[in-house]
N, C-alpha and C positions, 0 to 999 in steps of 0.2 A: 504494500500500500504506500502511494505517495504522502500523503497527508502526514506534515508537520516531519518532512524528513531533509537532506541535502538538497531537496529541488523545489518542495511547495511547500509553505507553511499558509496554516488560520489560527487565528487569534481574535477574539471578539474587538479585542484592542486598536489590530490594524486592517483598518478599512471593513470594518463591522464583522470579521469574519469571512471575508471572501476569498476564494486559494488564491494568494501572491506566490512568487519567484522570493523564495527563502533569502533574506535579508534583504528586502526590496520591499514597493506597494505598488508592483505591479503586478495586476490579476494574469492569472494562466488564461484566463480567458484572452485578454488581448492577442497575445500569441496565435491563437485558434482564428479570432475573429482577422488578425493579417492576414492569417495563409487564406484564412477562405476569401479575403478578396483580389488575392493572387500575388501579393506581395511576399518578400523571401526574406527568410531566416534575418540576412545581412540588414533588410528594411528593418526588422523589428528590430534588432541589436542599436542598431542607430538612432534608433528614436528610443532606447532605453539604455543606456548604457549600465546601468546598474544594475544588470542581468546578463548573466555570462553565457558565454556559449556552447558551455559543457551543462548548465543547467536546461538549455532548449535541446540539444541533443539527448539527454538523458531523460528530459521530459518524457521525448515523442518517443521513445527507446522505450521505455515503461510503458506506453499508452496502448503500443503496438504490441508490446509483451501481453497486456491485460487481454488486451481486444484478441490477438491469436487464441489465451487460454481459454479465453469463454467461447469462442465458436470449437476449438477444438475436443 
């Protein structure tokens, strides 16, 4: 499970609880809501510098992991 580890934390404290990029307040979501309008990894880095690139990698690395085990 992601939640409150190296890549996303909640905390009611930062930004009510919504999953950020682990010592950041930026929502995972963002990330999701770039790629879906077609912009790349390097777009979001830029406009968050405060989110690493091993934390986006490792994100979508887990998401795929999750998503493979459940259909499998």
């Amino acid at each position: 499970m992601l939640r409150n580890s190296l890549i996303i934390n909640t905390s009611s404290e930062i930004m009510g609880g919504t999953p950020v990029f682990t010592n950041t307040r930026v929502p995972v979501q963002t990330l999701f809501d770039y790629l879906k309008a077609g912009k790349s990894i390097d777009d979001f880095l830029d406009g968050f510098p405060t989110v690493t690139r091993e934390q986006v990698i490792a994100l979508l690395f887990e998401a795929h992991q999750q998503l493979v085990d459940t259909v499998a």
